[in-house]
N, C-alpha and C positions, 0 to 999 in steps of 0.2 A: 677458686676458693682460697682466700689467702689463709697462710700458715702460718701461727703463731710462734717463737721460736724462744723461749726462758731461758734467760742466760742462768749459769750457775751465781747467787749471790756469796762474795766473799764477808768470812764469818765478822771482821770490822765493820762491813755495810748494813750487814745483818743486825748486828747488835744496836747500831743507831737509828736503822728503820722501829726495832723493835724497846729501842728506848724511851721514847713517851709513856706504852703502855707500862711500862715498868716501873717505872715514877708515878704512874696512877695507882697502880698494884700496890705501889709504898705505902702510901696513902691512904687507901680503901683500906688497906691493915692495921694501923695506925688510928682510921676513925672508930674501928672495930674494936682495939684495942683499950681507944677511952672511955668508948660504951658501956667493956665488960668493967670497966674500974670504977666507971660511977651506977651502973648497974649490973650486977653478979648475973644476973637470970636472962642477960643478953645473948650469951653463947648455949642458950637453949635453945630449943628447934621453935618453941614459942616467940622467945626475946627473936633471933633470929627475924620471924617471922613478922613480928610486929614495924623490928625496922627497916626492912628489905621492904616494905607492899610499898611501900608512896614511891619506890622507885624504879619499882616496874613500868608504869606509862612512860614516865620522865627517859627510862631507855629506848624503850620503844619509838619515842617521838627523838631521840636521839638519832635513832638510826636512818629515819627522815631526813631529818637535818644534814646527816654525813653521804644521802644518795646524791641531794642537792650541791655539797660540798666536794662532790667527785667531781663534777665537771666544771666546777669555776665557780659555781651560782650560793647565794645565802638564802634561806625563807624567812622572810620576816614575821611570816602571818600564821606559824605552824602552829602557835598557842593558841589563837582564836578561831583555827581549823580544830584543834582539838577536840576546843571546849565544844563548839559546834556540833562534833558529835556525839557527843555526853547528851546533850541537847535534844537530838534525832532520835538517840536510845531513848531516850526517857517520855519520850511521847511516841510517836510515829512507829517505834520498832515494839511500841508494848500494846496502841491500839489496833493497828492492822501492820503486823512482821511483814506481810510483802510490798506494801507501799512503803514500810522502812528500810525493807531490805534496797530497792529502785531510790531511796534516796542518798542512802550509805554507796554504792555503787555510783547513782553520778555525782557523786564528791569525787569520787578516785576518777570520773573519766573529766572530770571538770580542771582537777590538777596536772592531767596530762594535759590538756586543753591550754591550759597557763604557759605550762611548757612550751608547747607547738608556737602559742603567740610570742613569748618572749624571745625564741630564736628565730622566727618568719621577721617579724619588726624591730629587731635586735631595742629592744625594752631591755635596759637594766633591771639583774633580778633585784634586786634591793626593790627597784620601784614597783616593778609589778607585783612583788609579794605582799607589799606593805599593803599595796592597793587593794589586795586580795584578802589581807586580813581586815578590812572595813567593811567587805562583803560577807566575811563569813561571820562577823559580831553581828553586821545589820541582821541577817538572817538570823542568828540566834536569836536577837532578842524577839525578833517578830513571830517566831516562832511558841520561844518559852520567855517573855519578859523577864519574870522573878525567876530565881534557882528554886527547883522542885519535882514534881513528876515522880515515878518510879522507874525501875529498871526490870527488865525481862524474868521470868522466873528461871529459865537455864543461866543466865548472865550475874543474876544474885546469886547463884548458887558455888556458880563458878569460882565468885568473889569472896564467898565464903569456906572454901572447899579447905581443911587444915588436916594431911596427908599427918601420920604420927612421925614418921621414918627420919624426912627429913622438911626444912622450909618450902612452901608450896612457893613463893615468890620468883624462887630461882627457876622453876618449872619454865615459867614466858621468857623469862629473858635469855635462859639458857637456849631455850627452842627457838626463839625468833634471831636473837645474833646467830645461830648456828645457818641457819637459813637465809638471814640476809650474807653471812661468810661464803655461802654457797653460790650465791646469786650471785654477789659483787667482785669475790677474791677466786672463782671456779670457774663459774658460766661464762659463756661465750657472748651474754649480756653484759655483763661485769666489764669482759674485757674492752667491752665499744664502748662503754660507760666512761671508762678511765684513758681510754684511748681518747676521746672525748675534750675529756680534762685535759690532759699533756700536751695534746698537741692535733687539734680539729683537723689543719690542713693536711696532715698524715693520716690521717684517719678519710679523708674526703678524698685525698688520693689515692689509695689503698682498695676505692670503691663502696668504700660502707657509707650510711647517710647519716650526718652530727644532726640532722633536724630527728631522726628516730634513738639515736643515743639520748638526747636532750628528753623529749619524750616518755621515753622508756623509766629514763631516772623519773621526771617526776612522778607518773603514773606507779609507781614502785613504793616514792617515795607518800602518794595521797594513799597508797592502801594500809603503810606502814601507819600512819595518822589518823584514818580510820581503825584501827588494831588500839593503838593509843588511847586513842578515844574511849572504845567499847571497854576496854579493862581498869578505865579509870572513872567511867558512870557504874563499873563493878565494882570500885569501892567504897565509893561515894554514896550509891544507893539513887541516884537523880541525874537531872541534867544544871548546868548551870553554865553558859557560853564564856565566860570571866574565870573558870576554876581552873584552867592551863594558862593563865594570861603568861605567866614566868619562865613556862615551856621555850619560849620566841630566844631570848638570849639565853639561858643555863646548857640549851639544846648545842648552840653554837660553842659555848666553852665546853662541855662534854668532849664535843668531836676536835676540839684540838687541846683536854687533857691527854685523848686516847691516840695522839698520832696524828689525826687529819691537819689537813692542810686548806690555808684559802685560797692557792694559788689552782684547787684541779688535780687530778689527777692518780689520787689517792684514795683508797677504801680502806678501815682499818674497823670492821666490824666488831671484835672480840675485842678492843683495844676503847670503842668509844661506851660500849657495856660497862668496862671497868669505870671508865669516865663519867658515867651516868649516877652510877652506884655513891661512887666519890662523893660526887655533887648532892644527894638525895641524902645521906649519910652526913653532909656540913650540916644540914640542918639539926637532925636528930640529935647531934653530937650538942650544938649550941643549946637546943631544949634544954637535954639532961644538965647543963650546964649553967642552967639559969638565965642565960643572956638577954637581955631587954629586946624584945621584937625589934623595936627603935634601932637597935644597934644592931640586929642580925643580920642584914642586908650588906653593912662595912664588913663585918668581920667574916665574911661568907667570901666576900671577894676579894678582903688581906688573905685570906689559906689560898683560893683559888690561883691568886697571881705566886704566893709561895709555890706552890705545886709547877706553876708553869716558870717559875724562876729554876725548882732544881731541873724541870724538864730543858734548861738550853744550858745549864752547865755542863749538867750527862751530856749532853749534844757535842758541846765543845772539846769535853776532855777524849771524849770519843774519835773523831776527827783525826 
């Protein structure tokens, strides 16, 4: 059994591994900050809550994104895997739950499946996602054509559940980053994962198999996407395979406001949380601010590249 051995990180490496997220953390306080200034009743457990829900999925389908991003790979297709599910809940899991249940389940062994082919046939993930995302819209549509349907009555409830105490939003993303941290940054899956990433042939010498690291991430990564799914047909109220289209790229800048990397090798769970938040928060921020739809797409990706400009200064000065 090989032994893993953690060196001690010294506190300047430390700081620069831990500097992305921090620059995110600017940021997410800063969006937070313009909220309460153009609305008062933001920094209420209501306000709060109102802008935190749309970016619960968008984390969740985040942390997809960053299991795929650990070992080299991009998903191109995670928004049209999404919506897909939204899709599944809204018919299949409301007229017979166990036939919904058997089809939510092989998405997630279907994405492992993707996995397994992409490293047997060394398929570029770029291509084989993308290819994956024409499969998972064809299905949706042939499935639910138009956006509609309902959603489960435990799943709407869910969706509506408004704790007094404090924002119910924070409940998923707090539990699901804590758990993917578990997984990814703890477990001795985490570790083959990222071993993976860094360096396969160390990882294949060592005895362990990169075709089951490979694997493992995706199948982690289709269940996190099935989670994504189900809690965004909760707020939605339906299915519609097109309503996570934007998931596919905002997922991939998430995980490298929060740290990650596309080089492999990396998990930074709490780190692409923040980066999600960020992202789901540009929006709200532009709302309250008036900005023409037309123009919310540029000015969403001038803050974006700001945020990843202070994020390589911090880098630099650090150094």
């Amino acid at each position: 059994m090989t032994n893993l051995v953690v060196a001690a990180v010294p506190p300047r490496a430390q700081l620069r591994r831990l500097a992305p997220a921090m620059v995110s953390t600017i940021a997410m306080f800063a969006m937070v900050a313009v909220c309460a200034s153009l609305q008062s009743d933001v920094l209420t457990v209501t306000g709060l809550t109102l802008i935190l829900s749309a970016t619960v999925p968008l984390v969740i389908a985040a942390q997809a994104q960053m299991m795929l991003m650990s070992v080299g790979d991009i998903d191109l297709g995670i928004g049209n895997f999404v919506g897909l599910v939204t899709v599944i809940t809204a018919t299949k899991l409301v007229s017979s739950p166990g036939t919904g249940m058997l089809f939510l389940v092989g998405l997630v062994a279907a994405y492992a499946l993707l996995g397994a082919l992409i490293h047997l046939r060394r398929v570029p993930s770029l291509i084989a996602t993308l290819g994956a995302s024409f499969v998972w819209l064809g299905l949706g549509l042939f499935v639910l054509p138009t956006p509609g349907g309902s959603t489960p009555t435990w799943l709407a409830t869910f969706g509506s559940w408004a704790p007094a105490g404090f924002p119910a939003p924070l409940l998923p993303i707090l539990v699901a980053s804590a758990l993917v941290w578990l997984l990814a940054s703890r477990g001795s899956v985490g570790v083959r994962v990222r071993a993976f990433g860094s360096n396969p042939v160390a990882l294949q010498r060592a005895g362990l198999s990169p075709l089951a690291a490979r694997v493992v991430a995706y199948g982690v990564a289709g269940a996190l996407g099935v989670l994504a799914g189900l809690l965004l047909a909760s707020q939605t109220g339906g299915g519609d395979v097109s309503s996570a289209s934007s998931y596919t790229l905002i997922t991939v800048a998430a995980v490298i406001l929060g740290g990650g990397s596309f080089r492999g090798g990396n998990a930074v769970p709490w780190g692409v949380a923040i980066g999600g938040v960020t992202l789901g928060l540009v929006s709200v921020v532009l709302s309250l601010l008036d900005v023409p739809s037309n123009m919310q797409s540029a000015v969403q990706g001038a803050i974006v590249l700001a945020v990843l400009a202070g994020r390589v200064v911090v880098g630099k000065v650090l150094r």
